[in-house]
VOPAPA-702919 format. One line per field, with one value per residue (C-alpha): x, y, z; residue in three letters; residue number from 1. Coordinates in Angstrom, 3 decimals. Example, Ala and Ser with C-alpha at 12.3 -4.5 7.8 and 13.67 -1.06 7.14 Angstrom:
2
X 12.300	13.670 $
Y -4.500	-1.060 $
Z 7.800	7.140 $
type Ala	Ser $
seq 1	2 $
This chain:
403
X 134.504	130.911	130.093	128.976	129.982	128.068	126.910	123.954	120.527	120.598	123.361	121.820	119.084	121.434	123.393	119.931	118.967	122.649	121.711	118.968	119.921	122.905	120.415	118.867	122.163	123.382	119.908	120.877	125.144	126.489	122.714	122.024	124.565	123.617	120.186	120.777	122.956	120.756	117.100	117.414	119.789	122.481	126.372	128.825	130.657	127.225	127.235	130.257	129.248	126.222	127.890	130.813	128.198	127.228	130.738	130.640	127.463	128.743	131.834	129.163	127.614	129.921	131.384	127.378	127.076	130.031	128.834	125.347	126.035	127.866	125.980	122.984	120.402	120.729	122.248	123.168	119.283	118.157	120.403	120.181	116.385	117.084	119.641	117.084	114.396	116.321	118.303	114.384	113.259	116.715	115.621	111.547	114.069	115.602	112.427	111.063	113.615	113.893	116.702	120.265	119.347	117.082	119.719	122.213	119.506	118.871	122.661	123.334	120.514	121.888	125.382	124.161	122.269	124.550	127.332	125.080	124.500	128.368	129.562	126.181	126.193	129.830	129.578	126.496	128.500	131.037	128.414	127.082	130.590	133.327	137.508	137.235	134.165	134.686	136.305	134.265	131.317	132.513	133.140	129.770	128.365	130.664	129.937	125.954	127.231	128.647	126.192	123.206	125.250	126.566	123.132	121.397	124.060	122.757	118.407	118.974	120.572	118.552	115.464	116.775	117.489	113.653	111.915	114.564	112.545	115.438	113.043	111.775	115.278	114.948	111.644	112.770	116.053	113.689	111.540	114.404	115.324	112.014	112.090	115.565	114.469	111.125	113.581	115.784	112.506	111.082	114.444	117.057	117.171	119.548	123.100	124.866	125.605	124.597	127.178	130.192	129.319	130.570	131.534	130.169	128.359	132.031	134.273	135.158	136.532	138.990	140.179	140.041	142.264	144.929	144.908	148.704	147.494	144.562	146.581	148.835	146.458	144.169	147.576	147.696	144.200	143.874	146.517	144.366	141.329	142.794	144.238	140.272	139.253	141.802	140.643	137.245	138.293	141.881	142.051	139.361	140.106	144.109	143.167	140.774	143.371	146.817	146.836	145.968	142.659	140.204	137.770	135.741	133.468	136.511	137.777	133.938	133.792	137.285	135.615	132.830	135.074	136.666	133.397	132.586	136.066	135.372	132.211	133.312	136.660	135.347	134.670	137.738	140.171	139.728	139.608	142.710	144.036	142.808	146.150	147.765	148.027	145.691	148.380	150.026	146.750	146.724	150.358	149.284	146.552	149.087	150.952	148.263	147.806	151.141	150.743	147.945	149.633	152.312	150.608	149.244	152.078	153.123	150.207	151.262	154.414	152.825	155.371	153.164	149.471	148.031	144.643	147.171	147.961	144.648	143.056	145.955	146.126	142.074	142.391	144.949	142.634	139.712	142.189	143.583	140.186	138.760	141.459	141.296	137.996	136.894	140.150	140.289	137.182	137.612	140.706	139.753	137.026	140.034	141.884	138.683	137.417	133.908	132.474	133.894	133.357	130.629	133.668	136.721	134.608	133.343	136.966	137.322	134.783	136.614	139.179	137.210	136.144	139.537	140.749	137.903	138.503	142.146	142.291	140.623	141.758	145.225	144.851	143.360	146.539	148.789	146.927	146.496	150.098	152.089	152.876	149.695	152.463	154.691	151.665	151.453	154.970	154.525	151.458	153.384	156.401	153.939	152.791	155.678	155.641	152.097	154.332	156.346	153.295	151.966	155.241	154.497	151.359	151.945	154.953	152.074	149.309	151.748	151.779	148.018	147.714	150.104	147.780 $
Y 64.610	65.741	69.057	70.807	70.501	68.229	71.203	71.753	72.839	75.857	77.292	76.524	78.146	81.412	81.562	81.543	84.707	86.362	86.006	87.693	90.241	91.138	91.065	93.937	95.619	94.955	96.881	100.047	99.904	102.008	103.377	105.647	108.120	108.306	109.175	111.367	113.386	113.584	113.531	114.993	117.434	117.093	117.847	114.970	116.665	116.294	112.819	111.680	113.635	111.028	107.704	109.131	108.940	105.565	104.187	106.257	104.571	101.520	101.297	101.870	98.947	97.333	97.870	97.020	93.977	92.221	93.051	92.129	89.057	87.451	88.596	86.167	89.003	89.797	86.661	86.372	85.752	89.140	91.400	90.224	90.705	94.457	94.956	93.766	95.721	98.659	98.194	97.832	101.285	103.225	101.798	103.844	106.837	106.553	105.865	109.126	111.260	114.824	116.767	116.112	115.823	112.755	111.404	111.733	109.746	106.626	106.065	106.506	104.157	101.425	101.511	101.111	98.189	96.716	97.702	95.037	92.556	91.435	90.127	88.686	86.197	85.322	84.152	81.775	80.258	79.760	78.688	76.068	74.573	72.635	73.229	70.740	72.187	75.821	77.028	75.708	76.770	80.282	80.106	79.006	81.607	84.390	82.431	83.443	86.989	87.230	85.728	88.006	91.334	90.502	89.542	92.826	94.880	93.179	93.459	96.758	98.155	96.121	98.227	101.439	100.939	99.678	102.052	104.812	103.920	104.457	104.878	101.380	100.159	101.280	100.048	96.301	96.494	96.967	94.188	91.693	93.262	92.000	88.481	88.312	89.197	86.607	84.056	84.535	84.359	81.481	79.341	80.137	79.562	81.278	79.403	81.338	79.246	80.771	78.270	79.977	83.369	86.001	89.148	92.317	93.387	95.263	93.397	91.468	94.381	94.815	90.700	91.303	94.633	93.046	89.881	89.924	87.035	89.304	92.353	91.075	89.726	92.979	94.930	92.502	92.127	95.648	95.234	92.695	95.287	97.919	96.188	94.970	98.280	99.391	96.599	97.888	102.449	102.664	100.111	101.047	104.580	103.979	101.679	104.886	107.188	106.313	103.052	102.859	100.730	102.597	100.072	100.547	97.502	94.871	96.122	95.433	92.082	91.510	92.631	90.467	87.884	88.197	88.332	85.057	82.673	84.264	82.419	79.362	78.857	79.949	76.472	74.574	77.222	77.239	72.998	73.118	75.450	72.897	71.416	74.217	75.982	79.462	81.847	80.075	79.810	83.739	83.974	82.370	85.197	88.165	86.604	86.385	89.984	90.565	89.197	91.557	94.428	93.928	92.616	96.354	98.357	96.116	97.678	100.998	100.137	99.499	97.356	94.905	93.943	95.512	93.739	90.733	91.987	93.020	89.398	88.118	90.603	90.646	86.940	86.683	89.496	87.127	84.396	86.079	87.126	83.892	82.838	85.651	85.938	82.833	81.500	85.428	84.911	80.818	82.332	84.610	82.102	79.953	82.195	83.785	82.531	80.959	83.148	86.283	85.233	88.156	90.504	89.299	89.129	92.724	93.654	91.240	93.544	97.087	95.827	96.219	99.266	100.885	99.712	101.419	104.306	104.553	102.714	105.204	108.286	106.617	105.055	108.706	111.201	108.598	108.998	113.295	113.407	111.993	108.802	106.366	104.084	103.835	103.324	99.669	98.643	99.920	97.734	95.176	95.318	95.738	91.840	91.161	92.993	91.121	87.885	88.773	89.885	86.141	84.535	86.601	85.359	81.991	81.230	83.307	80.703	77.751	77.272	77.502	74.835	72.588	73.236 $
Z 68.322	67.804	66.285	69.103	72.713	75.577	77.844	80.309	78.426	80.646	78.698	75.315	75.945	77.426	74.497	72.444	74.294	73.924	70.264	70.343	72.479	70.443	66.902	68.896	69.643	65.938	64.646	66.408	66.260	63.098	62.766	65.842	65.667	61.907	63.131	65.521	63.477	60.032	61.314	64.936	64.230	66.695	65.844	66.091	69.739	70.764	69.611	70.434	74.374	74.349	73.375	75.836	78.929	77.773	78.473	81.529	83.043	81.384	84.140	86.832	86.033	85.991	89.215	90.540	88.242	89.509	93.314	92.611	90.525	93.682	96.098	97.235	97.925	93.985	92.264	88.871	87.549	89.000	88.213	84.216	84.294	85.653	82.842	80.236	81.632	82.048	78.297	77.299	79.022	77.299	73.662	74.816	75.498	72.191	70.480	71.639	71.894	69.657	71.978	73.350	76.539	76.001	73.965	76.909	79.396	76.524	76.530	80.321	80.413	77.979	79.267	82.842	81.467	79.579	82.532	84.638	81.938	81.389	85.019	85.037	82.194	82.074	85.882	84.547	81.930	84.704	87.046	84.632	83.284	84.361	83.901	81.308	79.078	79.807	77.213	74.562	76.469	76.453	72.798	71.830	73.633	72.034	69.312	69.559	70.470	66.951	64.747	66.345	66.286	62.890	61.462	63.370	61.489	57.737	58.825	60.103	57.040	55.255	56.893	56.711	53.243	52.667	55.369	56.444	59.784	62.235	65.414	64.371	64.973	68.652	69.120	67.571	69.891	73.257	71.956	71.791	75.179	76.417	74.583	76.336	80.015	79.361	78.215	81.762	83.421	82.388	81.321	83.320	87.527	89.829	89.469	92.175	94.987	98.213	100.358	98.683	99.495	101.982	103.155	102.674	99.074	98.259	99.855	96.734	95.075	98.154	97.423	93.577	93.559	96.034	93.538	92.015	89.277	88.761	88.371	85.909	83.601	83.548	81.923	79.119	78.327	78.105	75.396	73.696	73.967	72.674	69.756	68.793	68.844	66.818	63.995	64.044	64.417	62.528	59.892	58.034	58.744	57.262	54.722	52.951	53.649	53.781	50.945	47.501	48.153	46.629	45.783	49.081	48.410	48.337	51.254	52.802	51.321	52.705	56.388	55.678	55.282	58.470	60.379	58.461	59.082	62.707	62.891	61.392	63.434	66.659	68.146	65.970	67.285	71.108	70.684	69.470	71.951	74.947	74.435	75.774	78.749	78.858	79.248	76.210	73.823	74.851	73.482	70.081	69.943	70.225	67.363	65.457	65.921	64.492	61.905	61.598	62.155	59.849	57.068	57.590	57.334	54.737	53.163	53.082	51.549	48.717	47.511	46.029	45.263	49.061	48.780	49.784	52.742	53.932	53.195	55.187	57.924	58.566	58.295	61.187	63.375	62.920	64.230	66.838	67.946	68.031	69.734	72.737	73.768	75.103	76.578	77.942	80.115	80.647	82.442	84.495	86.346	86.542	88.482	90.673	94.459	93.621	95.777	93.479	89.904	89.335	90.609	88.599	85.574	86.162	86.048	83.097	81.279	82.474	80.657	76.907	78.369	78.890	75.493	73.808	76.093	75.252	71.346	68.739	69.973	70.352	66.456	65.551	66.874	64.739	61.674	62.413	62.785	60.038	61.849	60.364	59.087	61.911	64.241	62.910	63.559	67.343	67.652	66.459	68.583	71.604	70.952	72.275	75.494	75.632	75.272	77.976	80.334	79.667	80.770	83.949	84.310	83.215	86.157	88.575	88.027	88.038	92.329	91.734	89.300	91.363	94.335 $
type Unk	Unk	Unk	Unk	Unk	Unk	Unk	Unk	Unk	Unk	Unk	Unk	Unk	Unk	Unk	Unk	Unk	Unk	Unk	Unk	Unk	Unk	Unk	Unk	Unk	Unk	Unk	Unk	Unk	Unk	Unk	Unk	Unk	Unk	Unk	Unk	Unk	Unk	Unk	Unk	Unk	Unk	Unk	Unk	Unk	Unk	Unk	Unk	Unk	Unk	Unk	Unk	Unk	Unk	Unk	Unk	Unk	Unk	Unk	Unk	Unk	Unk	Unk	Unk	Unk	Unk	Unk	Unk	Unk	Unk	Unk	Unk	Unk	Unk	Unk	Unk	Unk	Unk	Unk	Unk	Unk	Unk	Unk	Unk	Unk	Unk	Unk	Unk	Unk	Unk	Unk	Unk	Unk	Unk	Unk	Unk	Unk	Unk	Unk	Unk	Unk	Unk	Unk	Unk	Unk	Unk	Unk	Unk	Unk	Unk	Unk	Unk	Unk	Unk	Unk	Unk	Unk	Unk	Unk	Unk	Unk	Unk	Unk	Unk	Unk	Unk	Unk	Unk	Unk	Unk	Unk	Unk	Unk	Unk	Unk	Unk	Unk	Unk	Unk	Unk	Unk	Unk	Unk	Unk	Unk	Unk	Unk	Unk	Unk	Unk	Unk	Unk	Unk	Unk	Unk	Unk	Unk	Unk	Unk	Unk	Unk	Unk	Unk	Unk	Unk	Unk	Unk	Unk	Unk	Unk	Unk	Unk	Unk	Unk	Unk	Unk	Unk	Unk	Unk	Unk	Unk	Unk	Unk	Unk	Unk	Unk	Unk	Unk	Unk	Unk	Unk	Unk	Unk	Unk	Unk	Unk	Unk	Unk	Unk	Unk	Unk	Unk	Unk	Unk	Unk	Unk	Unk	Unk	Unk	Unk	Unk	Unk	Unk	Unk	Unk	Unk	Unk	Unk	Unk	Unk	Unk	Unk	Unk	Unk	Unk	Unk	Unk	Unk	Unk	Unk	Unk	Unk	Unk	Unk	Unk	Unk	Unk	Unk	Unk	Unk	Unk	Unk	Unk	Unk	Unk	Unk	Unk	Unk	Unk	Unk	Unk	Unk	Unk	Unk	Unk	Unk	Unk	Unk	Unk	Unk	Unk	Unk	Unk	Unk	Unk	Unk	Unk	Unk	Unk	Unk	Unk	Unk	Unk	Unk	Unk	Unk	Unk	Unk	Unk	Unk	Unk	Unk	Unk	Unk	Unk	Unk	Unk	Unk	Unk	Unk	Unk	Unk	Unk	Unk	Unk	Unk	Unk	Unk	Unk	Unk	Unk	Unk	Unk	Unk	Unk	Unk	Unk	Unk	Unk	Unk	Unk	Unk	Unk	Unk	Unk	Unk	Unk	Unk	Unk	Unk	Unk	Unk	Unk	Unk	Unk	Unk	Unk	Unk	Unk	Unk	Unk	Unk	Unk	Unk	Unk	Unk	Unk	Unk	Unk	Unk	Unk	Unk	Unk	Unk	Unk	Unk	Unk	Unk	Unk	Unk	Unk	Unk	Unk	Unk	Unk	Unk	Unk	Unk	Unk	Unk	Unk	Unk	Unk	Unk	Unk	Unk	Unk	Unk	Unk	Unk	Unk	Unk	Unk	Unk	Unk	Unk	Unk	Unk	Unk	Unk	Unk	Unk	Unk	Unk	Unk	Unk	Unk	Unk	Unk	Unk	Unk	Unk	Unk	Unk	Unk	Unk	Unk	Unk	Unk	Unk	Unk	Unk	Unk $
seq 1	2	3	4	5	6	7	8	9	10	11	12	13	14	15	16	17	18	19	20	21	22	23	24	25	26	27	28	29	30	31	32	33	34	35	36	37	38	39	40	41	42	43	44	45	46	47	48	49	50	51	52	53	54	55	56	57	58	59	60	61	62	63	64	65	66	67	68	69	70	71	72	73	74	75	76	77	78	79	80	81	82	83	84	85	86	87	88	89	90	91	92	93	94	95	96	97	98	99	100	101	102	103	104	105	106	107	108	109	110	111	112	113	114	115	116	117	118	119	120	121	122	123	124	125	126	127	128	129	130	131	132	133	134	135	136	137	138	139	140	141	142	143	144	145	146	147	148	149	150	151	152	153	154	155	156	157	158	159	160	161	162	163	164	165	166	167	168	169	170	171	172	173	174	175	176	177	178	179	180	181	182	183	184	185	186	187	188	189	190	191	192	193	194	195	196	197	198	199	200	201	202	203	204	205	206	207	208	209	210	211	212	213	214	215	216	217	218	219	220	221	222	223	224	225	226	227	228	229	230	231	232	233	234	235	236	237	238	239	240	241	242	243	244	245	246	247	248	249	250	251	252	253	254	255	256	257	258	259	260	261	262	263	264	265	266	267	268	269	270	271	272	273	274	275	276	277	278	279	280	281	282	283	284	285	286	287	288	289	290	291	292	293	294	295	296	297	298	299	300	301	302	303	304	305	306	307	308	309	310	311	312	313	314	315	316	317	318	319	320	321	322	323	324	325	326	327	328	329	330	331	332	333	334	335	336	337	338	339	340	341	342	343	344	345	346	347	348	349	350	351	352	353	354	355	356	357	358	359	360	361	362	363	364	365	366	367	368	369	370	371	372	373	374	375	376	377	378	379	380	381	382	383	384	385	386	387	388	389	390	391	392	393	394	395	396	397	398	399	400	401	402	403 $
């Protein structure tokens, strides 16, 4: 088996420009609110009110994306060059910015753009793959997704640390914006097929909302949402507080190390989950994540060494994640009309949205009120609700596979 996977140039060249889009993303991710709140002035409620309206306008595009991306008046091509122009124009917003109110209009600005960008790509990857190669196409590309935002994250510390030039930040995210939307442009040709559309420009939303398969996978995969943004808002968070880790840069090195063995496993992982059914490969990610989660409270024990628990709890998150996210969205064009793969994957993307809606306010209360320790053990135990919601799902696809 050869290192990389056989797939069309077109997607190469995609996952090339998700790269680069998400360097730009990693430049301005821990560093804006920073910012915002040391050099413009503005209090974290107003903060947390403008990232708040990104999600907000994030949902609306969403909902648009998925509509446009199917329909053949707006295509998949289009409506990415209007998220990258319009991700492009928020980053001028932020650039310029001095007040709360033009912070509030950059962020409903880059979460519509961003809103539109998801269903968009994913239904190209879709477009542009077989059953066969999809999953490790969608890996590769999540695969780029990582690398870039990871990378971003290390230049645009390291920039801040040689410069303190934050606005320089925004200004090198809307360039890659506009390196991305040339690179659509000139590489990439409309892969929607007009023959299998129809309907009206909502009318998918009507077939995807009555869809019981669909239905039952969006409660599960909000599960597996919300437990990623819990890896990324509460453990760091309970590992400061609540454990005897006090050496803050092993704990980093141990995160690096996640974000590393994520990188190298992504495309080893989901080949050696082809040899099982999606809803199972899906299974082997929740208990991976409990692993995770009890490793954690195991933690807080403290009955032994913790840093062993943390190296083998962020080593099963980076697992489980790896394991998730391509077979997630593989899936869900698996189950979706070709004629409605912008629509299902728009709902495929609501569903990170809800879990980072609902997960660090959720982690949060437990941690305000006395219950940090219990709060892993519930996460835990709720793998295997996710278990059973798979089962579901599994016996649900089965007539469809048969057919």
């Amino acid at each position: 088996m050869t290192l990389f996977p056989n797939l069309d140039i077109r997607l190469w060249i995609l996952a090339a420009g998700r790269l680069l889009s998400q360097l730009g993303i990693g430049f301005t991710l821990f560093y804006a609110p920073l910012f915002f709140a040391d050099d413009v002035g503005l209090s974290a409620t107003a903060i947390g009110l403008g990232l708040g309206s990104q999600s907000l306008s994030g949902m609306i595009g969403r909902f648009a994306g998925g509509s446009m991306a199917d329909s053949p008046q707006w295509g998949r091509r289009r409506t990415l060059l209007i998220s990258a122009a319009i991700s492009a124009v928020a980053d001028g917003c932020f650039v310029i910015t001095h007040d709360f109110i033009g912070f509030v209009i950059a962020n409903l600005l880059m979460g519509l753009g961003v809103g539109l960008y998801w269903p968009a790509t994913e239904a190209v990857v879709a477009d542009l793959t077989t059953e066969n190669n999809r999953n490790e196409a969608f890996a590769i590309v999540r695969l780029a997704d990582s690398l870039g935002l990871s990378a971003g994250v290390v230049i645009g510390g390291a920039i801040i640390a040689a410069f303190h030039a934050y606005r320089l930040l925004f200004a090198l995210d809307g360039i890659t914006f506009i390196v991305f939307y040339a690179v659509i442009a000139i590489a990439i040709a409309e892969t929607l097929n007009p023959k299998t559309t129809g309907g009206n420009f909502w009318q998918g939303w009507q077939v995807a909302i009555r869809d019981r398969t669909l239905q039952i996978y969006v409660v599960v995969n909000c599960l597996f949402t919300l437990y990623l943004s819990q890896s990324q808002s509460t453990l760091p968070l309970y590992l400061n507080r609540f454990t005897s880790l006090d050496n803050h840069a092993a704990v980093g090195g141990i995160f690096t190390w996640a974000i590393v063995l994520s990188a190298l496993c992504q495309l080893p992982m989901v080949r050696w989950l082809k040899r099982f059914t999606q809803p199972h490969a899906l299974m082997i990610a929740l208990g991976f994540w409990g692993v995770t989660f009890f490793s954690t409270w195991l933690v807080g024990q403290q009955l032994i060494t913790p840093s062993i628990f943390v190296v083998i709890g962020l080593t099963a998150m980076a697992l489980g994640t790896v394991a998730y996210t391509p077979i997630a969205s593989a899936l869900v064009v698996g189950i979706a009309p070709n004629a409605l793969r912008g629509v299902y994957l728009s709902v495929n993307s609501m569903c990170w949205a809800v879990g980072y809606l609902i997960g660090p306010p959720l982690g949060g209360w437990a941690l305000d009120h006395a219950m940090a320790h219990q709060f892993w053990l519930w996460l835990m135990f709720s793998t295997l609700g996710g278990i059973i919601i798979l089962r579901t799902l599994q016996l649900q696809m089965q007539p469809q596979n048969s057919h």
